[in-house]
N, C-alpha and C positions, 0 to 999 in steps of 0.2 A: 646237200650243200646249202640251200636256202634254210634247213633248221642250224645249220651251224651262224650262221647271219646272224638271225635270228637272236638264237642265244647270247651272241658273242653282244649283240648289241645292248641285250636286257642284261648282263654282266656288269657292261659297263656306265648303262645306264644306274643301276644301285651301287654300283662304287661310287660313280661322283655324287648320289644325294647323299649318302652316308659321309663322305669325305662334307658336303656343305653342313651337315647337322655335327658333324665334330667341331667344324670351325667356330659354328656360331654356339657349341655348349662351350667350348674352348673363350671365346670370348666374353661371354656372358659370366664366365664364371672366374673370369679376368679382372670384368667391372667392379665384377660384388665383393672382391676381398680387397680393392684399395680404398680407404678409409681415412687416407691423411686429410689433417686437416689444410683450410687454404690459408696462405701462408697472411693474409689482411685481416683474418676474424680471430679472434683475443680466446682463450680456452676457458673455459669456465673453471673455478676452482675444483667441482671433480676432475676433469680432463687434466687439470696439474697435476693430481696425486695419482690419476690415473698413471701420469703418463714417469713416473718415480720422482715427482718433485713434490716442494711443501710452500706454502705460501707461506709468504712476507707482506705480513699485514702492513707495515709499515710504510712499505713503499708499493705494495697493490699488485705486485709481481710475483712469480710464479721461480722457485730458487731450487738450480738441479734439476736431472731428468729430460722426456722430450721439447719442454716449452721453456727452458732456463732463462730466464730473462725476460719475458714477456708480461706485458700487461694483463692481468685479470680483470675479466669480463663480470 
């Protein structure tokens, strides 16, 4: 009886480090693929073409795509 204890306890003991080490690869790996940028800092003109627009030299803006209308940095 006391081996089944035992056991049962060391079971579930590696269930929950395993469950905490998926959370935090789960989170980690959360962080590292959002890349937006923030919504106050102007994109650089690569980041306009990047993002499928073409700049307008004219007015310093970023025309089409993810930053349309935005000032270049």
């Amino acid at each position: 009886m006391r081996i089944r204890r035992i056991l049962t306890a060391f079971i579930a003991t590696a269930a929950l480090a395993g469950l905490g080490l998926t959370g935090a690869a789960t989170a980690g790996a959360t962080g590292a693929t959002t890349h937006a940028a923030p919504t106050d800092a102007a994109p650089t003109v690569g980041e306009c073409e990047d993002g499928g627009g073409t700049v307008d030299w004219a007015t310093n803006t970023c025309k089409g795509g993810k930053y349309d209308g935005q000032k270049i940095d």
